[in-house]
Structure formats: structure tokens, C-alpha cells
N, CA and C of each residue as an Amber inpcrd file, in Angstrom:
protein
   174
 119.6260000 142.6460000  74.1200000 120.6740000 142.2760000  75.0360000
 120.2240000 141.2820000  76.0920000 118.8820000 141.2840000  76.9390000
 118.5210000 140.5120000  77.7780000 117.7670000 139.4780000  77.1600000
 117.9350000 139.1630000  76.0620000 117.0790000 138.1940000  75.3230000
 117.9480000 136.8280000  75.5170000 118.6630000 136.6640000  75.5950000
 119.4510000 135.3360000  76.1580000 119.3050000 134.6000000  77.3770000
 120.0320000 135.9080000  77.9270000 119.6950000 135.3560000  79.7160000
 117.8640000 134.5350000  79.8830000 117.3380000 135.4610000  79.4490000
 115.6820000 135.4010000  79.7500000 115.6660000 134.2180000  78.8470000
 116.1540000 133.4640000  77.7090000 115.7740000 132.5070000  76.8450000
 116.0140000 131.1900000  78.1760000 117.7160000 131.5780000  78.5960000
 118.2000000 130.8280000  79.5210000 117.6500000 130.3140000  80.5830000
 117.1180000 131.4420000  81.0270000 116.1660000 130.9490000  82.5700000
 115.1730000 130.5930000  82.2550000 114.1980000 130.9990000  81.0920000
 112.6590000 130.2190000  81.0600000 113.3540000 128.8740000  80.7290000
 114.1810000 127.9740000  79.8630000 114.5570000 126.9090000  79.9660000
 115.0230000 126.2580000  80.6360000 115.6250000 126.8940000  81.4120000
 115.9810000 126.2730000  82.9150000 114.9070000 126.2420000  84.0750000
 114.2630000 126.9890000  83.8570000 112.8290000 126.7150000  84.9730000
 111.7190000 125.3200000  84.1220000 111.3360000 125.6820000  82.8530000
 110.6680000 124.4770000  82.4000000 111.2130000 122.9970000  82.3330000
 112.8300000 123.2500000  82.8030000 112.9950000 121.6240000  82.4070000
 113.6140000 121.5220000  84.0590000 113.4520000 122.0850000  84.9260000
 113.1360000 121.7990000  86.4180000 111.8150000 121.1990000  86.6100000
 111.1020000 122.3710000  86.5630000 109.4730000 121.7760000  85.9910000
 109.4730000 120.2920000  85.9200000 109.6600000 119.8520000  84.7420000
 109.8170000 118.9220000  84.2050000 110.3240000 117.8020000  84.5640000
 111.0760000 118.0060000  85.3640000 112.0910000 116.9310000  85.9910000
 111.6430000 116.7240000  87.2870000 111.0040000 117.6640000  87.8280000
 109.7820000 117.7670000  89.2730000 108.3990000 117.0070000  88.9720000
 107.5870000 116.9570000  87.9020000 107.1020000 116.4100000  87.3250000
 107.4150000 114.8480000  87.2210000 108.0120000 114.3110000  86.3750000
 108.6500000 113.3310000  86.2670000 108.9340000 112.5050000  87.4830000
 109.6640000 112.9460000  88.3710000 109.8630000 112.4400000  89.9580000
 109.0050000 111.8220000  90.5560000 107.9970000 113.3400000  90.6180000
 106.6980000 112.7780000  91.7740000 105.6670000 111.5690000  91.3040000
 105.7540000 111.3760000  89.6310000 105.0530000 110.5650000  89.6010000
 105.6010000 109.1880000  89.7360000 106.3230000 109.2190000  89.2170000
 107.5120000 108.0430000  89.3010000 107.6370000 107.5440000  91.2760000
 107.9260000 108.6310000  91.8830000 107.7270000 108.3360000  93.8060000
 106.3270000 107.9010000  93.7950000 104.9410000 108.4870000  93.2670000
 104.0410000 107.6320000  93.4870000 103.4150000 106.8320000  92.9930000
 104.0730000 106.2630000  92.0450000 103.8670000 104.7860000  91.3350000
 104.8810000 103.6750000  92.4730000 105.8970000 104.3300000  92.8780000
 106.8900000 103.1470000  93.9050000 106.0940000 103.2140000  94.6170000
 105.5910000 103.9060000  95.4190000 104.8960000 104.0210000  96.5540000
 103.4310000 103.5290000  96.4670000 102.8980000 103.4430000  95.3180000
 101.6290000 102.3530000  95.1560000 101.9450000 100.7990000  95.1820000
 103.1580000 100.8810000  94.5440000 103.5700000  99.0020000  94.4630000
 104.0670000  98.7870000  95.9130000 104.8520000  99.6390000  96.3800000
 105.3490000  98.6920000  97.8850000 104.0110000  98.9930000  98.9830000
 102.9050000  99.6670000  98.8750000 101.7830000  99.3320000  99.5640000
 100.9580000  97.8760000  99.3870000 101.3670000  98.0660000  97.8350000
 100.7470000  96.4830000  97.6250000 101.4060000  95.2930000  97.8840000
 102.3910000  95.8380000  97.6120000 103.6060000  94.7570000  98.4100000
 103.2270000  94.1270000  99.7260000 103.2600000  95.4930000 100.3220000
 103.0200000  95.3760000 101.4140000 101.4460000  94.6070000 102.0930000
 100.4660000  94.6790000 101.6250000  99.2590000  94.5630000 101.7810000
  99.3500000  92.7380000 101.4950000  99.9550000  92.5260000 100.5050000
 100.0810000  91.1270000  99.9640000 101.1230000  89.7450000 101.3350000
 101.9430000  90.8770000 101.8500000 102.4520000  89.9930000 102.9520000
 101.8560000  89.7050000 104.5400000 100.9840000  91.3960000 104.1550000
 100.2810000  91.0470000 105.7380000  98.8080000  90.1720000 105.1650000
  98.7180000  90.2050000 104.2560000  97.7640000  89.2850000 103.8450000
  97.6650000  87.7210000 104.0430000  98.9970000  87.3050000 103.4180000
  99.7090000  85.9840000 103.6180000 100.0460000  85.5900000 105.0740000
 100.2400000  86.6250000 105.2930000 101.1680000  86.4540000 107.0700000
  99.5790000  85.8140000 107.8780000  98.7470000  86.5600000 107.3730000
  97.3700000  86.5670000 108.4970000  96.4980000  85.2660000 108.1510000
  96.8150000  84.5660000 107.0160000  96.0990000  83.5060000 106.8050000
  96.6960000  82.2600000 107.8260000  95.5900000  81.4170000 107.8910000
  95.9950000  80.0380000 108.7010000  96.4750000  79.4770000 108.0620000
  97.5500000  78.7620000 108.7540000  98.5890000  78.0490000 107.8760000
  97.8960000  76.5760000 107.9890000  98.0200000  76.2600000 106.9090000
  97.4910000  74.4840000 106.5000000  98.2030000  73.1130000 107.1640000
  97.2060000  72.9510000 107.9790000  97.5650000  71.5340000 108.5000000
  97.4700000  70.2810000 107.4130000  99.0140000  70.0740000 107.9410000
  99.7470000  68.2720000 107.2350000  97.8470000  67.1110000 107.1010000
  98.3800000  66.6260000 106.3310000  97.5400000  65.7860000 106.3910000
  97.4440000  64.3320000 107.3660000  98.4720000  64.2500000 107.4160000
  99.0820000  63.3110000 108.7380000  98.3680000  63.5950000 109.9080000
  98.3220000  65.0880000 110.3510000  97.6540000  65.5480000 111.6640000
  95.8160000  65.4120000 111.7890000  95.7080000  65.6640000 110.2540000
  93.8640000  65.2880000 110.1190000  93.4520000  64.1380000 110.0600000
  94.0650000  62.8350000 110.0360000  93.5700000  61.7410000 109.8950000
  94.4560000  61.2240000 111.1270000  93.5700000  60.6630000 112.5140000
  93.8160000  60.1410000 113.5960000  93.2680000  59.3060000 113.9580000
């Protein structure tokens, strides 16, 4: 008689599981690229910007 219910809920807990699983790695794969994202603009931002050539020859 309780063999259903109990089939029911272990499948419903493993594919929570599963779907918890799935998530977090997926959040920390986004969350590795927009660090790099990120890392890549303060990177750019911090470099000296290149003087015209007009301004080096006086």
C-alpha cells in the first residue's frame, strides 16, 4: 500500500536534487565569466591611453 507514495517522494526528492545540482553549477560558471568580465574592463580601464601621434612629434 505505501509503496507508491514512497516511489513518489524518493523521485521527487532526487530530481530536486538534481535540479539543485544543475543550478549551482550553472550560477558558478555565470559567476566565473562576469568576474572575468569584469577583471578584463578594470584591466582596460587602468591602462594608459595612447597618445595621437600628432602630439609626439613637436
Amino acid at each position: 500500500m505505501m509503496f507508491w507514495p514512497a516511489v513518489t517522494l524518493l523521485g521527487f526528492l532526487v530530481l530536486t536534487g538534481l535540479v539543485v545540482v544543475m543550478g549551482s553549477s550553472s550560477t558558478a560558471r555565470y559567476e566565473r565569466e562576469q568576474r572575468a568580465a569584469q577583471a578584463l574592463r578594470s584591466a582596460a580601464s587602468s591602462a594608459p591611453e595612447p597618445v595621437p601621434a600628432a602630439a609626439v612629434s613637436a
